[in-house]
C-alpha positions in Angstrom: -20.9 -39.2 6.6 -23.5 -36.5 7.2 -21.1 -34.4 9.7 -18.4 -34.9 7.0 -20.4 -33.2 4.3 -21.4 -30.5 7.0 -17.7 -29.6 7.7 -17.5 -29.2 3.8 -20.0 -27.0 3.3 -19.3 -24.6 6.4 -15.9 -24.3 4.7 -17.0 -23.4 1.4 -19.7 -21.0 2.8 -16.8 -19.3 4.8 -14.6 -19.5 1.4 -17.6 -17.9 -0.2 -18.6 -15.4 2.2 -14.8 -14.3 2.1 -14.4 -14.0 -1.3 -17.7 -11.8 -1.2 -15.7 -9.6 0.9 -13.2 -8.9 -1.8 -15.7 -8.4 -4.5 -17.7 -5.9 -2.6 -15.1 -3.7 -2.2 -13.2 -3.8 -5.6 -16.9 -2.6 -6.4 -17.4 0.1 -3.7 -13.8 1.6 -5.4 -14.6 1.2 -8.8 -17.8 2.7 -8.4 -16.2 5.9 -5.6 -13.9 6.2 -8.8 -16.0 6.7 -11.6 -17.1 10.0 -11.1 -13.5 11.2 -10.6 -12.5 9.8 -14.3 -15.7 11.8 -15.8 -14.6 14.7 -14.4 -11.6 14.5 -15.6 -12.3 13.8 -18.8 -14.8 16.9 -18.7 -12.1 18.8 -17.5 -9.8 17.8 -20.9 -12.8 18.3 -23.4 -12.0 21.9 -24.1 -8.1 21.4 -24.4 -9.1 18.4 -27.1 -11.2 20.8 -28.9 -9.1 23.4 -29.0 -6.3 21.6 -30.5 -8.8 19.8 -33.0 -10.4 23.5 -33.9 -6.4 24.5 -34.4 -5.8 21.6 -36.8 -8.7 22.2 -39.0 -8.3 26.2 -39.1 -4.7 25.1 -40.4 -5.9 22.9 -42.8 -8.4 25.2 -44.4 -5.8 27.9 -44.3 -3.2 26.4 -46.5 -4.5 22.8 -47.8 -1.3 22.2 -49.5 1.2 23.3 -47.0 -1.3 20.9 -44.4 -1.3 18.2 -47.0 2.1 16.2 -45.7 1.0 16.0 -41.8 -2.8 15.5 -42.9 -2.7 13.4 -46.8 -3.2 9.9 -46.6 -0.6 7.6 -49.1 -1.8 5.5 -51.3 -0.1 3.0 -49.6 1.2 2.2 -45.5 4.2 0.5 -45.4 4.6 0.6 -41.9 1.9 0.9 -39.0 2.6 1.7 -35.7 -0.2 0.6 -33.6 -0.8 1.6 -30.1 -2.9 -0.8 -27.9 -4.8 0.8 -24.6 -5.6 -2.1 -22.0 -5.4 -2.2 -18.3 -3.3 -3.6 -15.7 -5.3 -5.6 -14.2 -8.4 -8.0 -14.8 -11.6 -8.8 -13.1 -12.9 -6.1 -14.9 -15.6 -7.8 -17.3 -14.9 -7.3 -21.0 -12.9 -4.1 -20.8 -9.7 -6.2 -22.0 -10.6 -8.9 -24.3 -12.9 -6.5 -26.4 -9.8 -4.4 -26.7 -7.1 -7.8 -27.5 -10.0 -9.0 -30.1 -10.1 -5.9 -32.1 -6.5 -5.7 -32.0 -6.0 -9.1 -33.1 -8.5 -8.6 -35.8 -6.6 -5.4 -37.2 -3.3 -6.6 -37.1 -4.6 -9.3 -39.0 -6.6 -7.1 -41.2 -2.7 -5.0 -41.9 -1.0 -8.2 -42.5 -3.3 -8.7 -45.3 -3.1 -5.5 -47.0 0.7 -5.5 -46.8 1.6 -3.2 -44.0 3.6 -4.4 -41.3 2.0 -3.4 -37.8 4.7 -2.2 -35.4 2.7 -2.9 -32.0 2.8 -0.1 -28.5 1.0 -1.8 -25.6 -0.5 0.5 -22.3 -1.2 -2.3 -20.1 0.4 -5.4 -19.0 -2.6 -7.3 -20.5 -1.7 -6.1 -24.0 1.6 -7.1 -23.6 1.2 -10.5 -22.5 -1.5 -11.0 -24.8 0.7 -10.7 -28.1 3.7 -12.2 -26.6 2.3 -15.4 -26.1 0.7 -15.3 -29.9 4.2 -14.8 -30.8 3.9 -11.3 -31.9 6.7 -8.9 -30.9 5.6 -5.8 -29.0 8.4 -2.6 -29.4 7.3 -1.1 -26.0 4.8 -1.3 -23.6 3.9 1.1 -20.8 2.3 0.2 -17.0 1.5 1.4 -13.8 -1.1 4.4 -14.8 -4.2 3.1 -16.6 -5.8 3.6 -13.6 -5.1 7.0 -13.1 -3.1 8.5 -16.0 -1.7 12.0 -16.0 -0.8 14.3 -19.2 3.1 13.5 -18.7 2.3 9.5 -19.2 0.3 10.7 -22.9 3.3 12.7 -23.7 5.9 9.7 -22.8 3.9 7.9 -25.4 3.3 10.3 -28.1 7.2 10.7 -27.8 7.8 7.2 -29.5 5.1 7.3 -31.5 5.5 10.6 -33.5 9.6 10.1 -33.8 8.9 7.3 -36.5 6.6 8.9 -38.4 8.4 12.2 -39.0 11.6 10.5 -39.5 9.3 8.8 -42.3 9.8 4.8 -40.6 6.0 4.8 -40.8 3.3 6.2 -42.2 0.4 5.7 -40.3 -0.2 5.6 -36.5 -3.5 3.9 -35.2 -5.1 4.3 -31.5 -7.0 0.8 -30.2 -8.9 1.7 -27.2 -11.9 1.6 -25.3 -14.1 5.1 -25.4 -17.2 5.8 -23.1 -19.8 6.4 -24.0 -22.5 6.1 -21.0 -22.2 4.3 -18.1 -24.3 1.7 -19.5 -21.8 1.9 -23.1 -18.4 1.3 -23.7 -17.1 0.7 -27.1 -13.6 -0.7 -28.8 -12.6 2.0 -31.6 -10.0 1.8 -34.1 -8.6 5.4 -34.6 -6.2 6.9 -37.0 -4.0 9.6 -34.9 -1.2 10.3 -37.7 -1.7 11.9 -40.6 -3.9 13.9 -38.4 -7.5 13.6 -39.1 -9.4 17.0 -39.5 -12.4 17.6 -37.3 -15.6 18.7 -38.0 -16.7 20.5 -35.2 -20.6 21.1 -34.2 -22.4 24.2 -34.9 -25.9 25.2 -34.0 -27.4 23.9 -37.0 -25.4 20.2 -37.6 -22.2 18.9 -38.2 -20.2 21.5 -39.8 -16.4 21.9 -40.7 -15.3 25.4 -40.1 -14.3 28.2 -42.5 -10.6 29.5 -42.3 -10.0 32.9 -41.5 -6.8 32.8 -39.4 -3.6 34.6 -40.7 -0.4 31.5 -39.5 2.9 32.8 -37.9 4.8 30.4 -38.9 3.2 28.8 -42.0 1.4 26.2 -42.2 3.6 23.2 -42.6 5.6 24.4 -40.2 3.1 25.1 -37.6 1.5 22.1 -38.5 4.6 19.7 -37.9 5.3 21.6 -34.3 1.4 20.8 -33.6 1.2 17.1 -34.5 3.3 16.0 -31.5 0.9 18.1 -29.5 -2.3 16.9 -31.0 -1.2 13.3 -31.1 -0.6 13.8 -26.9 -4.0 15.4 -26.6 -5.7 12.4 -28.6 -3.7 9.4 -25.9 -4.8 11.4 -23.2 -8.2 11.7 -23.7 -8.0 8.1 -24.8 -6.4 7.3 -21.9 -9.1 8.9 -19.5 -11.6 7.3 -21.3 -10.0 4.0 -20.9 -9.7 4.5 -17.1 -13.3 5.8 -17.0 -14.3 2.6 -19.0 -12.3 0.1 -16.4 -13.4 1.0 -13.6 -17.2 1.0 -15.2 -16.4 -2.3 -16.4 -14.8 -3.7 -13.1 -17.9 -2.0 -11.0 -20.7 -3.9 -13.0 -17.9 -7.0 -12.6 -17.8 -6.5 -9.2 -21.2 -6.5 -8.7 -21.9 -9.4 -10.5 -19.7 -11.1 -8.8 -20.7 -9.8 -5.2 -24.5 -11.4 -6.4 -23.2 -14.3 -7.5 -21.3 -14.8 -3.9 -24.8 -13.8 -2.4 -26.9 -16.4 -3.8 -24.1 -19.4 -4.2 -24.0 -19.1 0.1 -27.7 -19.1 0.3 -28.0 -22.4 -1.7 -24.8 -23.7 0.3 -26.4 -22.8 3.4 -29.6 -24.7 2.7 -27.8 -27.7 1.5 -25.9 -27.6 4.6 -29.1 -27.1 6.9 -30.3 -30.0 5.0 -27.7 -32.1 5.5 -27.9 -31.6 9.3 -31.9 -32.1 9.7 -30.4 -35.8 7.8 -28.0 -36.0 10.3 -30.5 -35.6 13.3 -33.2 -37.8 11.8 -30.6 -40.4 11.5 -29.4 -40.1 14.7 -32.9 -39.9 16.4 -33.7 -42.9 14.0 -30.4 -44.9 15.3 -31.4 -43.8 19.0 -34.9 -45.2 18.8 -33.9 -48.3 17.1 -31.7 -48.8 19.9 -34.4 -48.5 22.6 -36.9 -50.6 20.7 -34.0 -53.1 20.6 -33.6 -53.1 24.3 -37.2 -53.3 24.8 -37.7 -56.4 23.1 -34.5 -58.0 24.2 -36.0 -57.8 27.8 
């Protein structure tokens, strides 16, 4: 019985130790990428604020010419949302936060009276609506991990068609932004109408004063920028949301790898005990055995 439960155990440690394996490396190349997706989203913080600083000069410029690309209606028929997740899981919260808050506001549009037309990145986003029974238009995968400027503008493509053409009247970002390596958090953002910025100055938050002479005017500059704008917003979401992942799946990982760590070492000692029982029987049977011969002489 003893040597039966011993075999067990050496199998599970073994199962253990292997799994270990796994976990310890998905966290070595989490962690070997994170610096790469800062950088890169350090690298795409001046484009992002140069489009935003374009946007708002426009808007001060000529606030009635900026008012049908950047005015609010009273009310949003149609919604198209766009849902960032990843590919893959393992990776902590990173996804569910991301389905939740989705759920939540396409819930929240249903009430108001707005139907939500729903974009997935991700194959999680995708399967996570189809199976609630919620139709998703398109969905894009293969490049959360490592997205590139083309992938943004293959989105903003389908989202900014609609909204021209006047099919919708709002377009809404749910993604995962980093904050710290230690902070990741879901937002909700509003990419079309475009929102205007207020850029930081020395002395606090600040919107800028217009100044700038337009060559086209306004509403027409505006309406070339907004496809531009809306693929500078889903990129920098986008490297956020890789950057975010691959936080999310190291700290996983790790977990995980600790976990494996200390479930072996209590294995291991159940299995040590379990032989010291198996040798004290045995020892126990053996001297029985040898007092029994004893006394039968």
């Amino acid at each position: 019985m003893a040597g039966g439960q011993e075999r067990v155990l050496r199998r599970r440690i073994k199962s253990v130790l292997s799994t270990r394996k796994i976990t310890k490396a998905m966290e070595l190349i989490a962690a070997a990428q994170i610096p790469r997706s800062l950088a890169r989203i350090a690298a795409n913080r001046p484009y992002r604020l140069g489009m935003q600083r374009l946007v708002l000069e426009a808007a001060l410029g000529d606030p009635a010419g900026a008012a049908k690309l950047l005015a609010m209606p009273e009310h949003v028929d149609t919604a198209l949302v766009l849902f960032l997740t990843g590919d893959r899981g393992l990776s902590g919260p990173y996804n569910n936060s991301s389905l939740r808050a989705g759920e939540r506001l396409v819930a929240k549009l249903k009430g108001e009276g707005t139907k939500a037309r729903l974009f997935c990145v991700g194959k999680k986003a995708a399967a996570y609506f189809r199976y609630r029974g919620l139709s998703v238009e398109e969905h894009f995968v293969g490049f959360v991990d490592r997205p590139t400027f083309a992938n943004a503008q293959a989105i903003a493509s389908r989202l900014v068609g609609p909204y021209l053409e006047g099919e919708a009247q709002q377009v809404l970002l749910v993604s995962a932004r980093y904050l710290s390596a230690g902070s990741q958090v879901v937002q909700v953002q509003q990419l079309l109408p475009l929102v205007v910025p207020e850029l930081p100055v020395d002395d606090g938050p600040k919107v800028l004063k217009g100044y700038t002479e337009f060559e086209p005017e306004v509403k027409k500059l505006l309406y070339f920028l907004a496809p531009h704008a809306l693929e500078s917003e889903i990129f920098s979401a986008l490297l956020e949301g890789a950057a975010s992942f691959h936080t999310s799946q190291q700290r996983a990982m790790a977990a995980a790898t600790d976990n494996a760590d200390e479930l072996s070492q209590t294995l291991t000692r159940v299995m040590n005990r379990a032989r010291q029982d198996s040798i004290t029987t045995e020892i126990m049977e053996i001297v029985g055995g040898a007092e029994a011969l004893r006394l039968g002489k």
